[in-house]
C-alpha positions in Angstrom: -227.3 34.0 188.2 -227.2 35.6 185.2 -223.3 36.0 184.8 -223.5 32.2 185.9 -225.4 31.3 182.7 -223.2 33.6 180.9 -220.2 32.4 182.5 -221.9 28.4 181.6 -223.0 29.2 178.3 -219.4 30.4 177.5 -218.1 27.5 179.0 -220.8 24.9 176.9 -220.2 26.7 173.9 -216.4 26.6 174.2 -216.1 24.5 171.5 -218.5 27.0 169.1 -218.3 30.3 169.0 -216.9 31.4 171.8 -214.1 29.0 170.6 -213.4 31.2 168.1 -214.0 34.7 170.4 -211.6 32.9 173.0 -208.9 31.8 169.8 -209.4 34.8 169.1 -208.3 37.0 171.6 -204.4 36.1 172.0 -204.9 36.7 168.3 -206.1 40.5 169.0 -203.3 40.3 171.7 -200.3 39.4 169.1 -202.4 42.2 167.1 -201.5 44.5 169.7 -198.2 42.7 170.5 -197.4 44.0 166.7 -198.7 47.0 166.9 -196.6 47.7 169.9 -193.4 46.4 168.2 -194.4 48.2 165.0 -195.1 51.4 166.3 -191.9 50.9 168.7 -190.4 50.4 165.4 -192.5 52.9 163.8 -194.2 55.5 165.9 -191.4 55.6 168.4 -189.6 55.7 165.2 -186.6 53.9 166.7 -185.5 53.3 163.1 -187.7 55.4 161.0 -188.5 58.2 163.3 -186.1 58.5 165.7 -183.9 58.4 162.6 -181.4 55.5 164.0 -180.3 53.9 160.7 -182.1 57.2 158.6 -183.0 60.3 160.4 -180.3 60.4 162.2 -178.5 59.0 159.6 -176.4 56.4 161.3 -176.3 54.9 158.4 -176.5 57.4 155.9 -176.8 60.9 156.8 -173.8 60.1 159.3 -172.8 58.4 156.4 -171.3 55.2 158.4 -171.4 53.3 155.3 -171.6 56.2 152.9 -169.0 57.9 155.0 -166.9 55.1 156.6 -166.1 53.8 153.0 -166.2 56.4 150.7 -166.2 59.8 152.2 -163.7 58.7 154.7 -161.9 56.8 151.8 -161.5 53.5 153.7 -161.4 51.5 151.3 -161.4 54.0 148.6 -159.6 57.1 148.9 -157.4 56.5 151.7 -157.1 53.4 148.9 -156.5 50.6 151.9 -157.9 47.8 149.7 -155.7 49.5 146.4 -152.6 50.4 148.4 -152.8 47.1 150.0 -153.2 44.6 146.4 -150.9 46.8 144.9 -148.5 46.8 147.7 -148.6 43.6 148.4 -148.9 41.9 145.4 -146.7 44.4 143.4 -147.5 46.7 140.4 -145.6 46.2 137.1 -146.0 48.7 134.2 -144.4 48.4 130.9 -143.8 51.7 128.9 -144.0 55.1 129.6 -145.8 57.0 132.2 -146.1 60.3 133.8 -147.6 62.0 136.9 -148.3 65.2 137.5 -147.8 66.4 141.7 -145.5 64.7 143.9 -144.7 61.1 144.9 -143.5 59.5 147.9 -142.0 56.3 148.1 -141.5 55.0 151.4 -139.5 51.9 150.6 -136.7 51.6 147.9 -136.5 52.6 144.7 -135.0 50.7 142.1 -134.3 52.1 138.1 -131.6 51.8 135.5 -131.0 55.2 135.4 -132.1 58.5 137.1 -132.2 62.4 135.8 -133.7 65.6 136.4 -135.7 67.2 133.8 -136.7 70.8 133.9 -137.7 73.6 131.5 -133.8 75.0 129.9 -133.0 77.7 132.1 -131.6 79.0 128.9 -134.3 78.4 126.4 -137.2 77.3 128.1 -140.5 77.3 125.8 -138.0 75.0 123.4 -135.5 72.9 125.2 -135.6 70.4 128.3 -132.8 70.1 130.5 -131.2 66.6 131.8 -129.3 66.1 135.1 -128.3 62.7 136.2 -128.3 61.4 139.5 -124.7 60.9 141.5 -124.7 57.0 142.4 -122.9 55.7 144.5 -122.7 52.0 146.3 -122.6 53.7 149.3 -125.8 55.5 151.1 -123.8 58.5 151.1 -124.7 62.1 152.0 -122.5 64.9 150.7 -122.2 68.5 152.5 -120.3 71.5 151.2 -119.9 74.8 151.6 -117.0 77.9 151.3 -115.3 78.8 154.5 -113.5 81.8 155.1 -109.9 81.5 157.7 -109.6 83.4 160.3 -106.2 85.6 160.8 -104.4 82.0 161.7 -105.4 80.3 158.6 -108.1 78.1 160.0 -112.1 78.0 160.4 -114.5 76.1 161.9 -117.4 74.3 160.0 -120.5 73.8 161.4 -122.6 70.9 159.6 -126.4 70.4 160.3 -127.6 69.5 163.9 -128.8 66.4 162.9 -125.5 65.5 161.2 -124.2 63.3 164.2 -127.4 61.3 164.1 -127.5 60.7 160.7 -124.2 59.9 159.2 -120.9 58.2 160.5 -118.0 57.5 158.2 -117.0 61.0 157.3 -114.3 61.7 154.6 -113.2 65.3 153.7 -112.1 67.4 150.8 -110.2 70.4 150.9 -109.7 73.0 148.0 -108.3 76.7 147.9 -109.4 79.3 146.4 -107.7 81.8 144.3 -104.2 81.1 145.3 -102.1 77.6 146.6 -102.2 76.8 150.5 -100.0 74.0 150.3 -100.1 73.3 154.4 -104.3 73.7 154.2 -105.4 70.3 155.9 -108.6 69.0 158.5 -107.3 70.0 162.0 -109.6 68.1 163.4 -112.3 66.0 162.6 -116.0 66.2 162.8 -117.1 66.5 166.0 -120.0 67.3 168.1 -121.8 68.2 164.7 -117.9 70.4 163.0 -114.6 70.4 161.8 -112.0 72.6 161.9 -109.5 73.6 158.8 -106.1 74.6 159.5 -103.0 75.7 157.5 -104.4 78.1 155.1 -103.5 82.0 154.6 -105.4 84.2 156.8 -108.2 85.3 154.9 -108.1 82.8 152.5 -111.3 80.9 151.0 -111.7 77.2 151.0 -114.1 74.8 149.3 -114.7 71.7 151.7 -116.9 68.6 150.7 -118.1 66.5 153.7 -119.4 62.7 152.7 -120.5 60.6 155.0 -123.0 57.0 155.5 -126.1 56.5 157.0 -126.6 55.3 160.2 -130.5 56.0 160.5 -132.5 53.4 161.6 -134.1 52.7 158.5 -131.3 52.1 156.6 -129.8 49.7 159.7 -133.0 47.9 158.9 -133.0 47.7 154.9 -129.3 48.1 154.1 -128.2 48.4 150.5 -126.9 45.5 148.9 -125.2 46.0 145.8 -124.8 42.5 144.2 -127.2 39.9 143.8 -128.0 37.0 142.8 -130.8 37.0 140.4 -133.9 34.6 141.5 -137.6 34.6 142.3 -137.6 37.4 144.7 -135.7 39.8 142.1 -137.2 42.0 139.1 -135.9 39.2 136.8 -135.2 35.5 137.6 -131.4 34.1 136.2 -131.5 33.8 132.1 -133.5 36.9 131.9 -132.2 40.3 131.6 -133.6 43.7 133.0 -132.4 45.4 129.2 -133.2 42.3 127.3 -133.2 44.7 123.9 -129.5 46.4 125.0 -127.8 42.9 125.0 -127.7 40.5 121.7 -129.5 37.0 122.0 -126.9 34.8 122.6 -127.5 31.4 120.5 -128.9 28.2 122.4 -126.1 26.4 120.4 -123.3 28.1 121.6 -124.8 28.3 125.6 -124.7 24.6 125.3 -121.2 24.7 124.0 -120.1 25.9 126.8 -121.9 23.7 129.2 -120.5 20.9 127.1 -117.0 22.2 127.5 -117.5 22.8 131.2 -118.4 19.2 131.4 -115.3 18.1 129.6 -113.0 20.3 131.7 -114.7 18.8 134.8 -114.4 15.1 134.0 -110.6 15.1 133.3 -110.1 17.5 136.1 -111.6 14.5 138.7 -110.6 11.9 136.7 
């Protein structure tokens, strides 16, 4: 009876203060709802404690952003972002520069001229020394070497194994050494990676020089083209020069003499 005049009271009172006890009481349950999430978030420490983003440094101590972008060098060392702007969108620097350690290129290189530079072999704390590069319009390779004959006047000259997969177009160039052989000539040519020299003196000593052109896949792929046409996809567009300071200004007056004159020969030539 008495838990039915509890059980009434709460039910005549429901819009007092049991209102409030019974408002209250999904209130304590979100409290606890919270407190659950918080200390799943919290005491379970499944960031905090259990370290997910710190402790365990997924974040940090793994260093996924630390790490991912600067210790790994994604973006900064390995330099994808600045390898990739100055790739793609090209570098240009005007003046001299130098770097120190090695470069590699793995595209083409272009430059109006190419040396060398060392320390003089014969004066080194006061002189440099200068070698320029051989150019040639061709992607050439060049082998040589000194072969010996055998007792008939000839040798065999082996060339590198990967000669065969690397070149094609081989030319030759035969020199004695110390006397004439007027007969010395390429017996046969390269071959399953050698030659063979014939018609020297037995014994003799021969300079040979081996040139030959690429064939690799690369240079398939990018072959060298050794005139063009200047435009918007080279260094400088048609009217501009490369060595602007090596070649006097021509006068506007004059260049239009000469279309004017082009003009003239044109018009009595379809007349």
């Amino acid at each position: 009876m008495r838990l039915n005049t509890l059980h009434s009271a709460s039910a005549v009172i429901v819009g007092g203060v049991l209102c409030a006890i019974l408002f209250s009481v999904p209130r304590q349950a979100d409290a606890y709802t919270q407190g659950y999430y918080q200390g799943y978030y919290y005491a379970q420490g499944y960031y905090y404690a259990q370290g997910y983003y710190y402790a365990q440094g997924y974040y940090y101590a793994q260093g996924y952003y630390q790490g991912y972008y600067y210790a790994q060098g994604y973006y900064y060392a390995q330099g994808y972002y600045q390898s990739y702007y100055q790739g793609s969108y090209g570098l240009t620097i005007s003046g001299n520069f130098g770097v120190t350690g090695n470069v590699t290129v793995t595209g083409a290189i272009g430059k109006g001229s190419g040396t060398f530079v060392i320390d003089h072999p014969l004066d080194p704390e006061n002189k440099l020394l200068y070698h320029s590069f051989v150019e040639s319009p061709d992607v050439k390779n060049i082998y040589d070497g000194i072969a010996t004959l055998n007792n008939t006047g000839e040798a065999t000259v082996r060339l590198p194994n990967y000669f065969m997969a690397l070149n094609d177009e081989f030319r030759y160039q035969l020199d004695p050494i110390g006397k004439p052989q007027p007969n010395l000539h390429v017996k046969e040519g390269v071959a399953n990676g050698a030659f063979t020299i014939a018609g020297g003196e037995p014994g003799g000593r021969v300079s040979w020089q081996v040139s030959a052109i690429r064939k690799d896949p690369y240079i398939v792929a990018n072959p060298l083209i050794t005139e063009v046409i200047k435009s918007s996809t080279t260094p400088v567009v048609s009217g501009k020069y490369l060595h602007e300071d090596v070649y006097a200004e021509i006068p506007a007056a004059q260049v239009r003499g000469w279309f004017e004159d082009a003009r003239t020969f044109l018009g009595k030539l379809f007349d």
